[in-house]
LUMPALUM-31582 format. One record per residue (C-alpha): x, y, z; residue number from 1. Coordinates in pm, 1 decimal, always signed. Layout:
N
       c1       c2       c3   i
        X        Y        Z NUM
...
***
This chain:
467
       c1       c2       c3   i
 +14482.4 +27017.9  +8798.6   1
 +14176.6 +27169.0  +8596.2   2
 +13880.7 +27044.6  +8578.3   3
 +13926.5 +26923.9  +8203.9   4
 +14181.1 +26661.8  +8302.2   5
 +14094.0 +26331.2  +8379.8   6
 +14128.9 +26204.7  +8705.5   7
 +14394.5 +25870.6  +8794.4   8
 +14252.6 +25603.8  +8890.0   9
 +14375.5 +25494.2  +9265.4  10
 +14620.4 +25236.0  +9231.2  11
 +14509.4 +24882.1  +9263.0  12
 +14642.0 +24708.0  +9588.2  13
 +14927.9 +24495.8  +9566.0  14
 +14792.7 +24193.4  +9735.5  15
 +14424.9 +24203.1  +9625.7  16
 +14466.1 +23824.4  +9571.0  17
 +14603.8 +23725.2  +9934.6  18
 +14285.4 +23570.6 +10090.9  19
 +14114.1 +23684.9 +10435.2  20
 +14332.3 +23640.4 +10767.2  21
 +14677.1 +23657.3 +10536.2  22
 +14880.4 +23983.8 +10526.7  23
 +15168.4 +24024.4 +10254.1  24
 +15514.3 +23843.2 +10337.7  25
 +15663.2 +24144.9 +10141.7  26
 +15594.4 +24440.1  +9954.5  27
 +15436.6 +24379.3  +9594.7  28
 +15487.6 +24132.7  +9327.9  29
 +15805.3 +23954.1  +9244.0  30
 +15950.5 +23773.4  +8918.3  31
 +16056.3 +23512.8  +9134.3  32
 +16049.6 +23403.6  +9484.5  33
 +16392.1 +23136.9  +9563.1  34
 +16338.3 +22897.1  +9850.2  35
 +16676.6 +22777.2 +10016.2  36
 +17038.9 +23021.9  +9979.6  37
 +17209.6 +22682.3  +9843.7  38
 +17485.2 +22742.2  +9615.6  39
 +17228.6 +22674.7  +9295.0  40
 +16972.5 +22875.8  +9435.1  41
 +17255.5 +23168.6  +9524.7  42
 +17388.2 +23191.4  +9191.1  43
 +17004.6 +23161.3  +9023.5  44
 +16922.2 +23473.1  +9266.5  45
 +17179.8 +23666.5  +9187.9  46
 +17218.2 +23617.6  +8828.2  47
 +16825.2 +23695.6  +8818.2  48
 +16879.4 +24005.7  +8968.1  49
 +17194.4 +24131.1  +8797.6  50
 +16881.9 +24095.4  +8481.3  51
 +16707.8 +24358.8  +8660.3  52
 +16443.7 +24084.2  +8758.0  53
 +16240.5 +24167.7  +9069.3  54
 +16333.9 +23812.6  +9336.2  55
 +16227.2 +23741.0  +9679.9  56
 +16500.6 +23490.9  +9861.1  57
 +16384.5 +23314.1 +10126.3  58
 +16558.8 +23034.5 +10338.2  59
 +16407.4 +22825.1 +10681.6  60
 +16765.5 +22853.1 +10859.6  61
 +16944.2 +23153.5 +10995.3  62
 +17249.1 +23123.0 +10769.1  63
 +17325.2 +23087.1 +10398.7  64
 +17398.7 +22795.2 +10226.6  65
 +17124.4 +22575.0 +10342.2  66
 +17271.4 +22193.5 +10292.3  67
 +17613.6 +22312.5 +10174.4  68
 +17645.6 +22544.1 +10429.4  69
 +17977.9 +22651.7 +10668.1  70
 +17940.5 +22600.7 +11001.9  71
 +18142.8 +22659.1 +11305.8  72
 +18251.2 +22370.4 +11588.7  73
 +17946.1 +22488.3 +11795.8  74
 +17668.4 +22471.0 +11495.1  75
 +17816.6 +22166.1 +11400.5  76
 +17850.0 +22018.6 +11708.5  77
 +17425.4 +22133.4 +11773.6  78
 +17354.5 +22023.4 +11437.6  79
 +17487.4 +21674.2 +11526.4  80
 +17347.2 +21636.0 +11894.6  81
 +17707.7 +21564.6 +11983.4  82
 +17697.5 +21745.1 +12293.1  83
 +18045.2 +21944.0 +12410.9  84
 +18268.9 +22052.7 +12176.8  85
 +18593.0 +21872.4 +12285.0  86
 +18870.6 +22108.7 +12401.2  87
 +19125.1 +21958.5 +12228.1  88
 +19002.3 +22087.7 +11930.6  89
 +19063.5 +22416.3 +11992.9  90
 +18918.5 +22763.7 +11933.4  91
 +18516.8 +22797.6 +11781.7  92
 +18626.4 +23081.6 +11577.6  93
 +18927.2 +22894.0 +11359.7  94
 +18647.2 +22651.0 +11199.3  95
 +18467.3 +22670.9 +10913.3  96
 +18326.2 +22335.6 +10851.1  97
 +18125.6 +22235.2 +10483.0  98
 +17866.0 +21985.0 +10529.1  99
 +17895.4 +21905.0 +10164.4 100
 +18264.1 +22000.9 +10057.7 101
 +18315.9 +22007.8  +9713.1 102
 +18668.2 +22111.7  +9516.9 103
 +18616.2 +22377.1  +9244.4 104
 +18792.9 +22270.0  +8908.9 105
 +19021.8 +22565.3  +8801.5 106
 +18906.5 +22619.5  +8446.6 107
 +18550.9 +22471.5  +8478.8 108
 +18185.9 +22619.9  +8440.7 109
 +18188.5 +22760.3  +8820.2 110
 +18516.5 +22897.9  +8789.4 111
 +18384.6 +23082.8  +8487.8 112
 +18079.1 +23167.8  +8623.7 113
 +18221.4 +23363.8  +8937.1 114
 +18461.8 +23569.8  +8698.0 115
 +18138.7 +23627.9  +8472.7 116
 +17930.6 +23754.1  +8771.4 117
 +18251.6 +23919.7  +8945.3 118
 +18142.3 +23765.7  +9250.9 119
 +18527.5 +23697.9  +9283.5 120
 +18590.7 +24040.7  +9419.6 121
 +18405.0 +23901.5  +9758.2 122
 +18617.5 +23578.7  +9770.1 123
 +19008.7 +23431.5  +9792.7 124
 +19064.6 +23100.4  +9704.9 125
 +19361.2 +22896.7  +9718.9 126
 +19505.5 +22611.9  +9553.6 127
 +19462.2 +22204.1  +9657.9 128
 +19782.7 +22057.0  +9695.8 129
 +19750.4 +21721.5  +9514.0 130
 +19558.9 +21504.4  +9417.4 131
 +19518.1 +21110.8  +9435.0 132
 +19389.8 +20789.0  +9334.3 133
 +19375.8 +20451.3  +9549.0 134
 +19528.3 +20137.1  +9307.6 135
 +19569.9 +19793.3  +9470.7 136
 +19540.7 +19879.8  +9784.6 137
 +19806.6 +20166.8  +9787.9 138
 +19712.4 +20621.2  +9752.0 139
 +19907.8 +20686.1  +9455.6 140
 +19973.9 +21052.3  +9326.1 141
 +19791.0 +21139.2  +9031.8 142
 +20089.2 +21291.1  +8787.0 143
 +20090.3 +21664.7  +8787.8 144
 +20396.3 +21700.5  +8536.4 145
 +20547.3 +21510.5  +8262.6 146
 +20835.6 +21396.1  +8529.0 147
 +20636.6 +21316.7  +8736.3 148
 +20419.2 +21067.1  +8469.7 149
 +20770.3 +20935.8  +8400.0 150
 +20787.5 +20823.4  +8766.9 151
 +20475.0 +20705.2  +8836.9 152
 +20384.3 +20348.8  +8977.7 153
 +20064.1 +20414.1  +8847.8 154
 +20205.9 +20264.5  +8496.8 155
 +20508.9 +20022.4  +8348.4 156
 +20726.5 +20204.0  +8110.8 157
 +20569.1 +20093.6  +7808.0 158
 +20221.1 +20193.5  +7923.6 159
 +20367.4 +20562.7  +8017.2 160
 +20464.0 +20586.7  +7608.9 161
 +20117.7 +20504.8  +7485.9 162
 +19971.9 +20712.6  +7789.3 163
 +20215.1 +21004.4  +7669.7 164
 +20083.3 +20973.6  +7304.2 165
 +19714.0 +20962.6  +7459.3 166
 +19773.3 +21299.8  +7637.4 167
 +19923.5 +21464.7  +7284.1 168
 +19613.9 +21390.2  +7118.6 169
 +19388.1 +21507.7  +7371.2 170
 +19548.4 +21801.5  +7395.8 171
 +19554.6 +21857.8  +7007.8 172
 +19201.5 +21776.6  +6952.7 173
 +18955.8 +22019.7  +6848.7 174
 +18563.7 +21941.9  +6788.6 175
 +18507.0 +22191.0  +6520.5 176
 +18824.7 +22087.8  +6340.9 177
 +18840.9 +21768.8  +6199.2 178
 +19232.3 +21744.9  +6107.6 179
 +19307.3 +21694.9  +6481.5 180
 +19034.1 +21442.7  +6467.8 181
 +19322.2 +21204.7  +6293.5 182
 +19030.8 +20988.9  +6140.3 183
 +18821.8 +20942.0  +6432.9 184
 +18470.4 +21052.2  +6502.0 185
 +18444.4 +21066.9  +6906.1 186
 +18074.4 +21160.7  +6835.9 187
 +18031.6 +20732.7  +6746.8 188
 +18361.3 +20598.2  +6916.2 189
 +18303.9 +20479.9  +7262.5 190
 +18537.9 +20583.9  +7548.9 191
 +18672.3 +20190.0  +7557.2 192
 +18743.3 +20185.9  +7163.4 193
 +18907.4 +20501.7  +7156.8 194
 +19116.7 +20404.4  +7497.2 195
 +19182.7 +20015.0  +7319.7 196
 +19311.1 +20226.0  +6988.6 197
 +19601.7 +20420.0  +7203.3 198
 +19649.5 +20020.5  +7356.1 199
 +19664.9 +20146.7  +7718.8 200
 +19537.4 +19878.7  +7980.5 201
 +19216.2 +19871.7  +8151.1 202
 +19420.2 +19980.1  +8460.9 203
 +19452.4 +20290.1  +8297.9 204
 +19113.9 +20301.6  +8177.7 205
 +19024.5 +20321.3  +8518.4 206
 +19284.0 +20550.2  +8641.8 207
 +19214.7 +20821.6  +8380.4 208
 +18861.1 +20812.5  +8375.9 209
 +18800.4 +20841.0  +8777.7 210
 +19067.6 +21028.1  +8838.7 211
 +19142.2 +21294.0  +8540.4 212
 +18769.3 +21269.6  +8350.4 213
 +18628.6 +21255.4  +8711.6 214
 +18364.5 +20971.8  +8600.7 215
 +18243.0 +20789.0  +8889.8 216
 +18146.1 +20471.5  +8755.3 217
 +18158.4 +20249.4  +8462.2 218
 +17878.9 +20328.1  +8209.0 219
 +18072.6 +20599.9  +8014.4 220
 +18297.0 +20410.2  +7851.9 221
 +18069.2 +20260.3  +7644.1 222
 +17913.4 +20605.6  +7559.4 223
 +18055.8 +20830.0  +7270.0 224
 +18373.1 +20939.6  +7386.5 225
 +18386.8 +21308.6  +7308.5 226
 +18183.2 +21399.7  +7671.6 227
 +18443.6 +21245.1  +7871.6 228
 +18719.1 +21404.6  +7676.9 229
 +18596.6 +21694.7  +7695.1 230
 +18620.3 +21664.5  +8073.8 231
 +18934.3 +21519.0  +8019.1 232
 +19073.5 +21867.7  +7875.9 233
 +18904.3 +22044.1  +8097.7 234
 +19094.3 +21903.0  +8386.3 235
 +19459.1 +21889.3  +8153.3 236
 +19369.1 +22281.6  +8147.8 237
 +19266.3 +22350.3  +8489.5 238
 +19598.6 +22134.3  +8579.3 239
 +19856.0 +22331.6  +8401.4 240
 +19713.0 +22650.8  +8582.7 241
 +19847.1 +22584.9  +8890.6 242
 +20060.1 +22272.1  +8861.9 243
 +19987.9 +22092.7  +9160.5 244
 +19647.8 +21974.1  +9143.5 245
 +19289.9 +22079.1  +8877.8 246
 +19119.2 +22236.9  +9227.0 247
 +19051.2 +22577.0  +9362.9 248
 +18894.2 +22617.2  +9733.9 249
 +18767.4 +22943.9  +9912.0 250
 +18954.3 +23071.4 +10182.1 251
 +18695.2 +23029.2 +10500.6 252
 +18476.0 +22761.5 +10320.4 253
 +18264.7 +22697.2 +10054.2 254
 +17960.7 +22934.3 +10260.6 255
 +18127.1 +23232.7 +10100.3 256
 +17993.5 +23117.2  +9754.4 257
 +17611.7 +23165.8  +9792.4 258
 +17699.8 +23458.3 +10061.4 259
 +17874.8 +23592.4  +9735.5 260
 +17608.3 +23549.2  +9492.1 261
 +17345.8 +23659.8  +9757.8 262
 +17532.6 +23966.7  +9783.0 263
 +17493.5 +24056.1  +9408.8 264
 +17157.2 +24013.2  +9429.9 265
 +17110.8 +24227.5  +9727.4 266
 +17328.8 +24518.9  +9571.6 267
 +17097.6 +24509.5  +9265.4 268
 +16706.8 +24513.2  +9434.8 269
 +16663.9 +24138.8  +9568.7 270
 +16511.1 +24069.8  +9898.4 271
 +16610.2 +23849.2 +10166.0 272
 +16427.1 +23656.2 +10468.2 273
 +16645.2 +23430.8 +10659.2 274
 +16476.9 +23223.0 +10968.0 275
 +16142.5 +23178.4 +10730.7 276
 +15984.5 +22847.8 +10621.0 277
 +15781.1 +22821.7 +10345.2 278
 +15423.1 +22612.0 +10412.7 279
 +15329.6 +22621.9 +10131.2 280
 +15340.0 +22674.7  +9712.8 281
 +15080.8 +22833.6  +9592.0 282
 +14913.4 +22735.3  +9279.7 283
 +14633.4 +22930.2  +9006.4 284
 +14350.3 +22814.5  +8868.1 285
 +14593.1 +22639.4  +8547.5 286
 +14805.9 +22478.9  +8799.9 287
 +15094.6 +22682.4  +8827.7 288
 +15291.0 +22865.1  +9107.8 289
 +15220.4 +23186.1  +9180.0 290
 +15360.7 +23260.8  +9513.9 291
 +15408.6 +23097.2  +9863.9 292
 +15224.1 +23128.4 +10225.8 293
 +15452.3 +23154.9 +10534.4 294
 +15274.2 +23141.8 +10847.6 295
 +14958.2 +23423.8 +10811.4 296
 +15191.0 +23578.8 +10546.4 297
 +15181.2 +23530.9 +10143.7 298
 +15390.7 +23706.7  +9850.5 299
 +15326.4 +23681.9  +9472.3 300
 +15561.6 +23573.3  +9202.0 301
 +15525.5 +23481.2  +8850.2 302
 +15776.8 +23209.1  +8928.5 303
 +15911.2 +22984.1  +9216.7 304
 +16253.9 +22791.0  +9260.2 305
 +16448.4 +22650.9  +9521.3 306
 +16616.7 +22299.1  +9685.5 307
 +16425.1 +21991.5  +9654.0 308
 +16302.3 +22019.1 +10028.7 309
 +16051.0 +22295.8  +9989.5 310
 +15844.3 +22119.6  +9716.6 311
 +15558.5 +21893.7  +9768.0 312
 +15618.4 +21509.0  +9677.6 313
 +15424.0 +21497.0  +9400.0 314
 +15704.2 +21765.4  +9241.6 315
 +15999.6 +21514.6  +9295.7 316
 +16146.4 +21214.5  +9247.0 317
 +16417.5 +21024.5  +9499.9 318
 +16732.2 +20948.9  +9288.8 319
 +16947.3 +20782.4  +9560.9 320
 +17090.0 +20829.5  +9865.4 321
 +17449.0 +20939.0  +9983.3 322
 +17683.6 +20905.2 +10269.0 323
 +17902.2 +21158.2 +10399.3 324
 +18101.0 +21136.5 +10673.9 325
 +18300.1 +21482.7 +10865.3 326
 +18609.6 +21334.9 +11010.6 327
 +18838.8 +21523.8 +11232.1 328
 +19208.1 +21426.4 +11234.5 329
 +19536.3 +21532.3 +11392.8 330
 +19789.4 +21472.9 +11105.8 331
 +19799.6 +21491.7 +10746.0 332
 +19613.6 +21200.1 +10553.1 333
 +19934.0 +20920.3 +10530.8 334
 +20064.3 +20897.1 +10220.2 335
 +19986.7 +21196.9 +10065.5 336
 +20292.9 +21380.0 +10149.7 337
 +20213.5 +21599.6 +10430.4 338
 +20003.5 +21788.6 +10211.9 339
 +19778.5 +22063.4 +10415.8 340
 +19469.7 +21983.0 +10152.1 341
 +19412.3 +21662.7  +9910.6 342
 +19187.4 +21492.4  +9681.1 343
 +19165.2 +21119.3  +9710.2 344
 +18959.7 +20955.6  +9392.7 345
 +18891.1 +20530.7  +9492.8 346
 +18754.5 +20399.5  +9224.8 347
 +18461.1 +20158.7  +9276.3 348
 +18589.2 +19882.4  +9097.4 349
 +18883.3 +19874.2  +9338.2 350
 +18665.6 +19807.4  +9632.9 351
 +18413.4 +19597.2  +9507.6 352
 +18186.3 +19851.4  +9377.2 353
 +17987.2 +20043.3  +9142.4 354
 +18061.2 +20349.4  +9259.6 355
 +18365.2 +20591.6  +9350.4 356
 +18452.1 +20711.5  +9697.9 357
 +18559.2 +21030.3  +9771.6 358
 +18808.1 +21163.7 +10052.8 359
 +18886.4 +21531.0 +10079.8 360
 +19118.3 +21719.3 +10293.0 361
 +19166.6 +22072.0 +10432.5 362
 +19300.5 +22252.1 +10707.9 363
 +19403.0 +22574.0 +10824.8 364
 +19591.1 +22613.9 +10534.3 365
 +19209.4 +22697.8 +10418.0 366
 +19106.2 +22846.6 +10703.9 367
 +18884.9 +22581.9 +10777.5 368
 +19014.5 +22450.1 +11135.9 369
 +19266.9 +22550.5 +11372.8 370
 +19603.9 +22472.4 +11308.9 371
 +19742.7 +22092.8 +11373.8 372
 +19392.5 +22008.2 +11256.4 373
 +19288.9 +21848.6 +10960.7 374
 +18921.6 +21766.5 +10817.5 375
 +18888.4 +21538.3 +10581.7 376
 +18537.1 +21413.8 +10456.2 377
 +18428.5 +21096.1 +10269.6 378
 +18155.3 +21042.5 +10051.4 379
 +17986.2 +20842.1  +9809.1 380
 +17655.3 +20711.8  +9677.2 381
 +17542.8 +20409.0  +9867.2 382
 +17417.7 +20079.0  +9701.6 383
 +17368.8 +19859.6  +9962.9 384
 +17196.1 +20053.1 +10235.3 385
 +17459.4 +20032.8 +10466.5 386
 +17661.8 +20326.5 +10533.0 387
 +17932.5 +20237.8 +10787.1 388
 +18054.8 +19961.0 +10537.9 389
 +18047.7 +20162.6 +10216.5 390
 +18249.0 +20431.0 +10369.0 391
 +18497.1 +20192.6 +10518.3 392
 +18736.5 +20241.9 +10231.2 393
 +18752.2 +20582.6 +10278.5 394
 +18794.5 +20556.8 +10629.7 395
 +19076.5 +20297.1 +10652.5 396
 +19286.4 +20580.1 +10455.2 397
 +19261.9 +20855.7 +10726.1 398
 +19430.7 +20677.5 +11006.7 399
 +19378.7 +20768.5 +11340.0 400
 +19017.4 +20966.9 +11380.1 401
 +18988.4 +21224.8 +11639.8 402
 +18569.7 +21244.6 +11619.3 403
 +18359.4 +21153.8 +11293.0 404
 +17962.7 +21292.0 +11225.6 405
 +17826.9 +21069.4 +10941.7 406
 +17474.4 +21163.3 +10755.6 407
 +17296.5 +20953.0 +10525.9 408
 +17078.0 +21225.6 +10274.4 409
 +16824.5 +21104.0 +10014.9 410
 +16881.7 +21266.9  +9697.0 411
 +16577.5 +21442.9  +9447.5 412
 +16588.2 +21548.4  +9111.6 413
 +16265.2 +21717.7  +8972.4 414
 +15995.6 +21518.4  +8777.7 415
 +15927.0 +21785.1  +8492.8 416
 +16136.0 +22071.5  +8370.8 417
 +15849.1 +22391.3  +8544.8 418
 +15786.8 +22478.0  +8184.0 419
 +15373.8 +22386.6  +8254.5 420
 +15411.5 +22438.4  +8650.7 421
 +15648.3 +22730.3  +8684.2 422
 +15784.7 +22479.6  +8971.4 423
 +16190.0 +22569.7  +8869.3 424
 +16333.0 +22280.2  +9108.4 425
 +16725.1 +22176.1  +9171.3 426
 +16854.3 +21863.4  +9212.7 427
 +17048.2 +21733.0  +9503.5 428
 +17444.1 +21770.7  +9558.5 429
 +17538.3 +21435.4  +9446.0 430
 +17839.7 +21228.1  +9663.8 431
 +18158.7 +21370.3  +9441.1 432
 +18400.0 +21573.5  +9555.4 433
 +18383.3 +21837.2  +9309.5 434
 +18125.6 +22064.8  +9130.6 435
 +18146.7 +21953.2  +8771.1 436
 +17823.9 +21727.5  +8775.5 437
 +17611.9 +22005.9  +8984.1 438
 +17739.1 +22272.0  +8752.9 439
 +17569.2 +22114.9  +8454.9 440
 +17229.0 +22068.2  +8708.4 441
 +17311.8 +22481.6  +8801.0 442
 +17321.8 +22514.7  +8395.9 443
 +17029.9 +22347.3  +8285.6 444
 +16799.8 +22514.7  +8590.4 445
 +16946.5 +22857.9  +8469.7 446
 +16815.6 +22715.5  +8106.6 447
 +16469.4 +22624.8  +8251.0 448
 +16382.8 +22943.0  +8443.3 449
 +16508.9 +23175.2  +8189.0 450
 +16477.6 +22994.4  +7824.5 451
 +16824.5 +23120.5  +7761.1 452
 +17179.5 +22928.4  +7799.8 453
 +17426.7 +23116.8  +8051.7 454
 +17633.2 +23338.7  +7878.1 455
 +17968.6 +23321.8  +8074.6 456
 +18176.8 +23536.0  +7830.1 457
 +18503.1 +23683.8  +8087.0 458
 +18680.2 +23997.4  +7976.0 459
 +19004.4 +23879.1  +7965.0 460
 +19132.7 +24222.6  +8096.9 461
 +19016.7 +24140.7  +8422.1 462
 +19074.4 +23793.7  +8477.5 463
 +19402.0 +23839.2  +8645.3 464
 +19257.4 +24144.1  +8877.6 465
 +18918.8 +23949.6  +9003.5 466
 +19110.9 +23597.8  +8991.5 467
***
């Protein structure tokens, strides 16, 4: 160098800011730090990352998938204080148990989302056998075909004509095209006034909403009706894919999905810290997050998201609380004809209540258990504050249970969007079955922390190779 050319200037350190006594929890300044490897968090991460953003993932437990994670009998079994795992029950290695199981709708928003992000090429997933809806007292097969509509007890043969003409229109109607609309406006018709216009029942109100729509109570149907058939298509769609039931599972459990995500953000910069709590957000002079302490350890970001749990109070608000219980069986739920994996939909209004119960089903067809043994799991939001009795429903459907865990988990939703905070916060798996109502939550976070909708464009070339 001669002496005419100016001289750098050292590089300022990366942690300057980290107070006295506090060493850096990683190397330099991040875009965003995630807190939990939940499924929303996993697929924020990754996505992140795939947009060449700099993120730091960090999660308290030693596995991914924090509250939706995939245990084995023995963590499940610890994680339960339910001392030896019974013999009986077979090998550790064969299970694959989801705290929080949830059936993956074939044509919906996740579906498109893991061909978008590819993160298909890391998973298998295989097809639910049926699906079902309880009706006077009695599991009743939700129809898959038009034959089997024809047979159904579900409706008299009058009601199967109008339901039939129903179905056409649905299928025929476009939003952006009013000459399917056939003179109405779904954007000011309710759900009840455009299901009174066909003249079907309110038996089969109730049957299409809970079961096809997936609507688990009674408020939408005096909403504008295009939402709910819009979900209503969406589940005609994901139907005719397979022709057996609207649901997709993963082969091993729902733990490969944020394993899957985390991956893609690994393979394009992101960091990872398993077995690390997070004490505590840390906040600027204008209020908003700029990184988190962990132990005598800090890291920067412009940004922090994560689960509920690893927000102060004052961030979030309780929205409820569900039930879930993890049931073990040795046969096939009765009535549901043998089938290795099922969906069973009770609406509330069946059993005296608000809201729906959920039972779902797998087995080693999955890879979830060993073979001879079924898990099923029922779920819903409680109203009363009494667990054992709002789950009963669900229960008295199983038949005989081998061993049963049940948790009772508060649910949060954030109290602002982290526009003024930079607090990006997800809300809590709700009591369903399936994704659909967390994949608008996933949606509207992805809107929050990056200003921008998800574009989830596939290239139809490789649908069939990832898929």
């Amino acid at each position: 160098m001669s002496e005419e050319e100016p001289t750098q200037e050292p590089a300022a350190p990366a942690f300057e800011w980290i107070p006295e006594g506090f060493e850096p929890l990683a190397d330099g300044e991040y875009d965003a730090i995630v807190m939990g490897t939940g499924l929303k968090e996993c697929v924020i991460s990754g996505l992140l990352s795939v947009n060449g953003k700099k993120v730091l993932h960090v999660d308290r437990n030693g596995y991914y998938g924090a509250d939706c994670a995939s245990l084995n009998l023995t963590n499940l079994f610890e994680k339960f204080q339910a001392g030896e795992v019974p013999s009986y029950l077979g090998s550790n290695r064969d299970y694959n148990v989801d705290l929080i199981p949830k059936f993956i709708m074939a044509c919906g928003n996740l579906t498109k989302m893991l061909l978008h992000s590819k993160v298909t090429r890391y998973l298998e997933f295989k097809s639910i056998d049926g699906s079902y809806v309880y009706k006077g007292g009695k599991i009743l097969k939700v129809p898959a075909t038009p034959e089997e509509a024809l047979k159904s007890p579900l409706m008299g043969i009058f009601e199967k004509r109008r339901f039939r003409k129903f179905l056409i229109y649905i299928d025929q109607y476009k939003e952006d095209n009013a000459e399917t609309w056939e003179l109405r406006d779904l954007k000011s018709m309710t759900m009840r006034q455009l299901y009174e216009d066909f003249g079907l029942q309110p038996d089969t109100h109730e049957f299409i909403s809970h079961a096809m729509c997936l609507q688990t109570d009674e408020d939408h149907l005096d909403l504008p009706a295009l939402g709910t058939v819009k979900e209503l298509q969406n589940y005609c769609y994901s139907l005719a894919r397979y022709g057996t039931s609207p649901y997709i599972y993963p082969i091993y459990g729902l733990g490969g999905l944020p394993e899957g995500f985390s991956r893609l953000c690994a393979i394009h910069g992101g960091t990872f810290m398993l077995n690390r709590d997070v004490d505590e957000i840390v906040f600027d002079e204008n209020g908003q997050a700029c990184g988190v302490k962990s132990g005598k350890e800090m890291a920067k970001a412009k940004m922090v998201i994560g689960d509920p749990s690893y927000f102060p109070r004052d961030k979030i608000r309780p929205t409820g609380q569900v039930v879930r219980c993890i049931c073990f069986l040795n046969h096939p739920i009765p009535n549901t004809n043998d089938n290795q994996s099922a969906q069973i939909i009770i609406p509330g209004p069946q059993v005296g209540r608000k809201n729906d119960i959920f039972v779902c089903s797998l087995s080693a067809s999955h890879a979830v258990s060993a073979r001879g043994i079924y898990i099923a799991i029922v779920s819903t939001k409680m109203e009363a504050g009494k667990p054992e009795e709002e789950i009963a429903p669900g229960l008295a459907v199983l038949g005989n249970i081998m061993q049963r865990f049940t948790t009772v988990a508060t649910t949060y939703e954030p109290i602002s969007d982290g526009s003024d905070d930079q607090c990006f916060i997800s809300s809590s798996f709700d009591g369903a079955s399936h994704f659909e109502s967390d994949v608008n939550d996933l949606l509207s976070l992805y809107k929050r922390v990056t200003g921008e909708e998800l574009d989830m464009t596939i290239n139809a070339d490789s649908v069939e190779a990832d898929y």
